[in-house]
N, C-alpha and C positions, 0 to 999 in steps of 0.2 A: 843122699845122706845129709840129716839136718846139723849142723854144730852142735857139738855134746856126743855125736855118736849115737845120736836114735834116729830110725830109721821110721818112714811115714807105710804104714802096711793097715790094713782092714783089717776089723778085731770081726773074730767068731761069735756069732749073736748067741745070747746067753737068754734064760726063762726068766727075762724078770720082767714085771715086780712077783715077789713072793707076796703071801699072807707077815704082813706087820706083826702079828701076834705069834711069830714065830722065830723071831726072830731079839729079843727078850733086851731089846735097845729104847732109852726114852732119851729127851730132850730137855734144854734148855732155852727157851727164847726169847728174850727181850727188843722188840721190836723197836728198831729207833725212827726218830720223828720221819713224818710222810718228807716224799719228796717225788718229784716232778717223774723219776723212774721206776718203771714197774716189769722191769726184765730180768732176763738172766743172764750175767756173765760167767763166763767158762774161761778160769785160768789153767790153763794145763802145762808141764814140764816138770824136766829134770830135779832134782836139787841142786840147791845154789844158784837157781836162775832167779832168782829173787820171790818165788809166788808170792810167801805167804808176809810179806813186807807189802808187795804189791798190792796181793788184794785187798789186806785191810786196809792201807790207806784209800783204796780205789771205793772201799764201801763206806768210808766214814765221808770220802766226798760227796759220793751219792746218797747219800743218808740213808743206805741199805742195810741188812743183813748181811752176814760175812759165816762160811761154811767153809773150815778147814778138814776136806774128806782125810786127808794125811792122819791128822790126829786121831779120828777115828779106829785107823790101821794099828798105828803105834800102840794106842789104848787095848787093843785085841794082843798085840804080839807081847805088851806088858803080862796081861794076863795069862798067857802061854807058858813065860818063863816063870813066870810067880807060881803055877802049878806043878813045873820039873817036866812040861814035856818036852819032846825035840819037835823045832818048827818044821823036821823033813818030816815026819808023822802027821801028813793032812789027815788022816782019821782021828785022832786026838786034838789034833788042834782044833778040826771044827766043834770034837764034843766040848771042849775050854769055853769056846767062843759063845755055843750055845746057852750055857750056864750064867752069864757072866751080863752085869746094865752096865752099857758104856754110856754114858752119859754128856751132851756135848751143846755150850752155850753157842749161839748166831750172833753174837755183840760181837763187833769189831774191835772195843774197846774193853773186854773182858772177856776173851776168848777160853771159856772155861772148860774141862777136862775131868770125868769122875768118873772111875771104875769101882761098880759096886757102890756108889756113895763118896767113897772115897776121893777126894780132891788128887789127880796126877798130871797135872800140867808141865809139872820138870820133870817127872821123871821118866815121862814118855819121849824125851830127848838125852838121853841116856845112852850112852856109846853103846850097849849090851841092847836095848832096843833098837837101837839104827842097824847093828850087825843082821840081827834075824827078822827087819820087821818087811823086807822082800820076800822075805821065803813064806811068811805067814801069810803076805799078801795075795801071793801068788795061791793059795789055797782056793780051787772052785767054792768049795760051800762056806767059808770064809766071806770073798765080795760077792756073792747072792744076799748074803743076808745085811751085810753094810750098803751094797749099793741098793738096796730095799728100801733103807732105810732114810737113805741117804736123797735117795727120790722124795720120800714123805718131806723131808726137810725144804727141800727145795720149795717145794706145792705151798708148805705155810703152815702144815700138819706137825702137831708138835703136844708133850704131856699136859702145856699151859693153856692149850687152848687157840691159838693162834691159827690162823684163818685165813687164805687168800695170800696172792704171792706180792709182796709188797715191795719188790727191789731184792735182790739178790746178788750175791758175789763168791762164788764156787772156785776152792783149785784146789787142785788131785793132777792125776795123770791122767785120766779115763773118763772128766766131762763131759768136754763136748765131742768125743766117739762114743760112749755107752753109756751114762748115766745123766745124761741131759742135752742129747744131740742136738733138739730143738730150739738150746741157748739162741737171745739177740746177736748175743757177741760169741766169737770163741777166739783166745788167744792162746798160742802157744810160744811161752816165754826159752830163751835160749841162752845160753854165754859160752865162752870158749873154756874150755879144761881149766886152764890155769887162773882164770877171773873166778869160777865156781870153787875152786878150791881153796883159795885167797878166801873167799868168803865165807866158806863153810870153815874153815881151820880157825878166822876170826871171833866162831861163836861157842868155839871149844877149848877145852883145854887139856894141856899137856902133849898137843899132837903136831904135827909139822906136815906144813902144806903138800910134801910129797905124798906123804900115805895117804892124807885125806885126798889126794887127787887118785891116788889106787882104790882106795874105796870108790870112790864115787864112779870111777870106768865099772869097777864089778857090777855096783845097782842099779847103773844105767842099762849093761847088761841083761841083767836078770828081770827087768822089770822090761825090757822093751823084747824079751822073746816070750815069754811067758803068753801060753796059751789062750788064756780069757781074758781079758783085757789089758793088751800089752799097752805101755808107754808108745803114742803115737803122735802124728799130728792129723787130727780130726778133719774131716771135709769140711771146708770150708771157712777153718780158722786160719786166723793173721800170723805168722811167725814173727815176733820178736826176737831181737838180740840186743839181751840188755849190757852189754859189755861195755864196761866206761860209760855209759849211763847209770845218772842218779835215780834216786826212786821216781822223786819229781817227774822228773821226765817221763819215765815208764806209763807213769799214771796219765801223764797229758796226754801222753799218745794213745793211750785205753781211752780215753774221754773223748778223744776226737773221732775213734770207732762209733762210741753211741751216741752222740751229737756233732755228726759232721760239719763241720764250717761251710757256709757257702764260697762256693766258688766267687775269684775277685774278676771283676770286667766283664 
């Protein structure tokens, strides 16, 4: 058992990729300047383990792409509640989901958010979406059609035109086990209960570290038993524990993954 309470298990191999055009999702992509990398990295873990801190800064060093899958979810589970369904309802939820253009930038520096058009970047971090966005996630025809799409992204495929995979920096839960095994890198980030909670309570408000450390046991829960692609640690990714570690750090140690230092002597 890893720190956080998730457990490392083989996810059920799923039919993907679907057909793109089925799935009724487009893109934003602003490619930033070339740079000496042209891989993929796989941030995976919990909340609160720092990802999505991590990885944008880890892409803006590498002058990559940066692909927050989380957002995506959140942006589905927004549009669940905005229609009055219940997220234990996988059959309505998928019809929601089908309906509905999530729309989602790769800038590291303008990590943007549209459902339907619509700009929701805050409010897909809304206590009412954090509550039900496990249970939507956990929906099979739900991640068929985001980790679909979420693959195109990857590849370089995108509404703007964008082409060929230029550097890239992916974190979710289910990276690098299902949705990009073949990453250069896979790291799975970790912290202890009480450092994750500190941190997640830090970027909310009105809430007090103990409940936020109740929630997060329950999502860690629900997302690491969940039948198609539980929260894991991937074959052959690095576990991190970022506890009392700054980002800085976080990132140095990711940099020295994909450009290892030579050995001294």
């Amino acid at each position: 058992m890893s720190p956080g309470g998730v457990g490392a298990r083989h996810p059920r191999a799923l039919p993907y990729p679907l057909p793109v055009s089925e799935i009724w999702l487009a893109a934003e992509s602003e490619p930033p300047a070339r740079s000496g990398f042209e891989g993929v990295v796989a941030i995976d873990g919990p909340s609160g383990t720092g990802k999505s801190t991590v990885a944008r800064a880890l892409a803006r060093r590498l002058a990559a792409r940066y692909l927050d899958t989380g957002a995506m979810y959140r942006a589905a589970t927004l549009a669940v509640l905005r229609a009055g369904v219940d997220p234990a309802d996988p059959e309505a939820v998928v019809e929601v989901v089908r309906r509905v253009a999530i729309d989602v930038s790769t800038s590291p520096d303008q990590p943007v958010v549209r459902l339907d058009g619509e700009r929701v970047d805050g409010e897909i971090r809304s206590a009412p979406v954090t509550a039900a966005v496990s249970a939507v996630s956990a929906v099979y025809g739900v991640r068929t059609r985001l980790v679909a799409r979420q693959r195109e992204l990857i590849s370089g495929g995108s509404a703007s035109g964008l082409s060929g995979i230029s550097g890239i920096v992916v974190e979710g839960r289910d990276i690098g086990s299902v949705v990009w095994p073949q990453a250069a890198v896979k790291v799975f980030l970790t912290a202890s209960s009480a450092e994750r909670a500190r941190r997640r309570a830090g970027e909310l408000t009105g809430v007090d570290v103990d409940s936020v450390e109740a929630d997060l046991s329950r999502r860690d829960s629900l997302d690491s038993s969940r039948s198609d692609s539980p929260l894991q640690i991937a074959n052959g990714a690095v576990e991190l524990d970022t506890t009392g570690i700054g980002v800085d750090g976080v990132v140095e140690r990711v940099v020295e993954l994909i450009h290892p230092r030579p050995h001294e002597g």
